[in-house]
C-alpha atoms as a printed R data frame, in Angstrom:
    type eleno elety resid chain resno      x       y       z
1   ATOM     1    CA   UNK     A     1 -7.824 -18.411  14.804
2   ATOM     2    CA   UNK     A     2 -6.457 -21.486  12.887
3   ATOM     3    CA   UNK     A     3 -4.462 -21.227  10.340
4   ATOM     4    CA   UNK     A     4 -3.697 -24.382   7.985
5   ATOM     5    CA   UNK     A     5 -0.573 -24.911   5.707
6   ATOM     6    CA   UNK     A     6  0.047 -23.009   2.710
7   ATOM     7    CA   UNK     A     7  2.095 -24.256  -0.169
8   ATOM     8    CA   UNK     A     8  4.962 -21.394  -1.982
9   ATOM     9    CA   UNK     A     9  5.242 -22.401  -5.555
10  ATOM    10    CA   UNK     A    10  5.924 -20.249  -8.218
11  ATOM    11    CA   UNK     A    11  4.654 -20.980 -11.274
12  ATOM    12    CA   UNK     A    12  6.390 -23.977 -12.744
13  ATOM    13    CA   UNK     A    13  6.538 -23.073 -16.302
14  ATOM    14    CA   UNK     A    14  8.676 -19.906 -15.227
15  ATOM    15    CA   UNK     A    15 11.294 -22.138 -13.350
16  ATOM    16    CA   UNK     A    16 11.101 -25.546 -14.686
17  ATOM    17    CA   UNK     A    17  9.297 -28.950 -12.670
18  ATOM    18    CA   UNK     A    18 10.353 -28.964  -9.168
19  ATOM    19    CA   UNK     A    19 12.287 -31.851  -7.783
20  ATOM    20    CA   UNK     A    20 12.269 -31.232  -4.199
21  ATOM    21    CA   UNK     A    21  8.929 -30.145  -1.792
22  ATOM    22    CA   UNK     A    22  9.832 -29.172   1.513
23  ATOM    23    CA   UNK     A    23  7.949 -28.164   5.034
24  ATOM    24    CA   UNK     A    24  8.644 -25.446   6.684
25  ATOM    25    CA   UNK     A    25  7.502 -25.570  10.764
26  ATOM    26    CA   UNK     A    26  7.558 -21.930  11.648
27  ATOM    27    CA   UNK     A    27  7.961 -21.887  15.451
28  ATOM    28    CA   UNK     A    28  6.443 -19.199  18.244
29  ATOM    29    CA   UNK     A    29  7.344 -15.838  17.147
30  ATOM    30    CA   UNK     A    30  7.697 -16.678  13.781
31  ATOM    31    CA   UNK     A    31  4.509 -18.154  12.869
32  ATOM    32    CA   UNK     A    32  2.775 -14.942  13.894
33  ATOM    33    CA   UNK     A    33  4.532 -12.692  11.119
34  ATOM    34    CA   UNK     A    34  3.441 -15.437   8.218
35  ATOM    35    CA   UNK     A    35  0.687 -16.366   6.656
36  ATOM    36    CA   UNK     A    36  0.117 -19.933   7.720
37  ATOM    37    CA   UNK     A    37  2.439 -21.990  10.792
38  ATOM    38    CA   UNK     A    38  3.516 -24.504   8.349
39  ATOM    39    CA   UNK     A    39  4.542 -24.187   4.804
40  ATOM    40    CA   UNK     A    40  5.458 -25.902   1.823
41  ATOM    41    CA   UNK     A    41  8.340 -25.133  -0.353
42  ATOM    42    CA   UNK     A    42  9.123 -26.687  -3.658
43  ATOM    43    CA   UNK     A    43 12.447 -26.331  -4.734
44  ATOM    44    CA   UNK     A    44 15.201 -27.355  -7.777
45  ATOM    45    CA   UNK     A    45 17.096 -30.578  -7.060
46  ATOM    46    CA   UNK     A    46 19.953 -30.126  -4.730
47  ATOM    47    CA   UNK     A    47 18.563 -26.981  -2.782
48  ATOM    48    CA   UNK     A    48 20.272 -26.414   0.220
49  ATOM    49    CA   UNK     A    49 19.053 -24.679   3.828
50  ATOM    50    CA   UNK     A    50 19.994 -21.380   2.841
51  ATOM    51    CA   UNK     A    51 18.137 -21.841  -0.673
52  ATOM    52    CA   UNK     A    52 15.160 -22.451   1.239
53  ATOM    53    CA   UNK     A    53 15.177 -19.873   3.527
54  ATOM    54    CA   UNK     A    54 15.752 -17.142   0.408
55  ATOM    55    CA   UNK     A    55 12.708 -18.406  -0.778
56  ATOM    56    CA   UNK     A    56 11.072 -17.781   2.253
57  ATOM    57    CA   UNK     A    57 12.245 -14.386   2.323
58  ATOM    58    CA   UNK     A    58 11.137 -14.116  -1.260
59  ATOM    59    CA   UNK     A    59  7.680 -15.276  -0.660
60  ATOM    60    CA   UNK     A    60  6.870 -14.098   2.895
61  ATOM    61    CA   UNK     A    61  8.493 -10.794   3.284
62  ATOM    62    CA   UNK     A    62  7.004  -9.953   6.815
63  ATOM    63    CA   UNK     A    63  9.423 -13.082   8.227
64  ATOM    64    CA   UNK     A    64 12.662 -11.685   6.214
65  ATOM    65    CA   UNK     A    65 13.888  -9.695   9.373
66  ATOM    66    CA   UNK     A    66 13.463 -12.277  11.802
67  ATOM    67    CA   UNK     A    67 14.762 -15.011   9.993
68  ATOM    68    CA   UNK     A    68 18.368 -13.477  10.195
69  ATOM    69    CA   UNK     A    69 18.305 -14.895  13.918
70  ATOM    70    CA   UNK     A    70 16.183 -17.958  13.375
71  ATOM    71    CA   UNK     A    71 17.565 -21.551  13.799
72  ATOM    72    CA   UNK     A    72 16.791 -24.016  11.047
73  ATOM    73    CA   UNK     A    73 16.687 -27.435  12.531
74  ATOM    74    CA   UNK     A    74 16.292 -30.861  10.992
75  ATOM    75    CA   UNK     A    75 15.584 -34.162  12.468
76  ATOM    76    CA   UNK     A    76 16.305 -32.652  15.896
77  ATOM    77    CA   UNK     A    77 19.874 -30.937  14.934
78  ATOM    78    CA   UNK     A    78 20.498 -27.697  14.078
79  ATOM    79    CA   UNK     A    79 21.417 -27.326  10.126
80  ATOM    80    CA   UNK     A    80 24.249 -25.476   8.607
81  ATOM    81    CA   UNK     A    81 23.230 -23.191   5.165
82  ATOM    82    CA   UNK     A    82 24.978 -25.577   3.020
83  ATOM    83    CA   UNK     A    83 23.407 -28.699   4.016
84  ATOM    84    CA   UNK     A    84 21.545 -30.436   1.062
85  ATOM    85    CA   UNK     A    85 17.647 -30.866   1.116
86  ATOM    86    CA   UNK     A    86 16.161 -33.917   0.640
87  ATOM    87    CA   UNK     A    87 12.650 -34.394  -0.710
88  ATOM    88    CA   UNK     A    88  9.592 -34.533   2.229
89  ATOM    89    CA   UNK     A    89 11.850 -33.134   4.427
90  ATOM    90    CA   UNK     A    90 10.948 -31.060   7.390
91  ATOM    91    CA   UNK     A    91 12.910 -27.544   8.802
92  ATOM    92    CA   UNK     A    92 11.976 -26.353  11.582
93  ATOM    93    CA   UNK     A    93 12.582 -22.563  12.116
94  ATOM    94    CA   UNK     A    94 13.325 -21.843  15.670
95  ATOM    95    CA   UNK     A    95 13.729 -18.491  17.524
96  ATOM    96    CA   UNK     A    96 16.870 -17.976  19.795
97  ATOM    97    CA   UNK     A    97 15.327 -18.134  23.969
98  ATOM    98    CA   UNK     A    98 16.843 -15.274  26.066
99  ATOM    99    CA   UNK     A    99 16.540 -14.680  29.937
100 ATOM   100    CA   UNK     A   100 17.659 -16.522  32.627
């Protein structure tokens, strides 16, 4: 079944315009407890990582438990909480690998 991206937006008059829009790239695991693989967040100005993901967990409750051990990664390197969004940017959530 494909599933395309979907956009989380609350209604703008209840928060103000949006300065930010940002993808989220929900990897294996993941992707199977949302609604869509890839979604779009639109944030305030100077959102960080950790302000995205609360949105997530806002908006897509079924991911909220597994997100505590997911890996947000930008550009190829992981991404601390704190780190500053910019706008068009891309986070990929990424699920710890066990085994040997």
């Amino acid at each position: 079944m494909h599933r395309a991206g979907y956009t989380l937006a609350p209604d703008r008059s209840a928060r103000g315009a949006w300065e930010l829009q940002v993808r989220i790239r929900l990897g294996a695991g993941l992707s199977q407890l949302s609604r869509a693989p890839a979604l779009t967040l639109r944030l305030d100005e100077g959102a960080t990582v950790e302000d995205a993901l609360a949105r997530l967990r806002e908006e897509e409750p079924g991911l909220a438990p597994a997100l505590r051990s997911a890996l947000p990664v930008i550009a190829g390197e992981h991404a601390e909480p704190g780190r500053r969004l910019e706008d068009r940017q891309e986070i990929a959530l990424l699920l710890p690998v066990s085994g040997g």
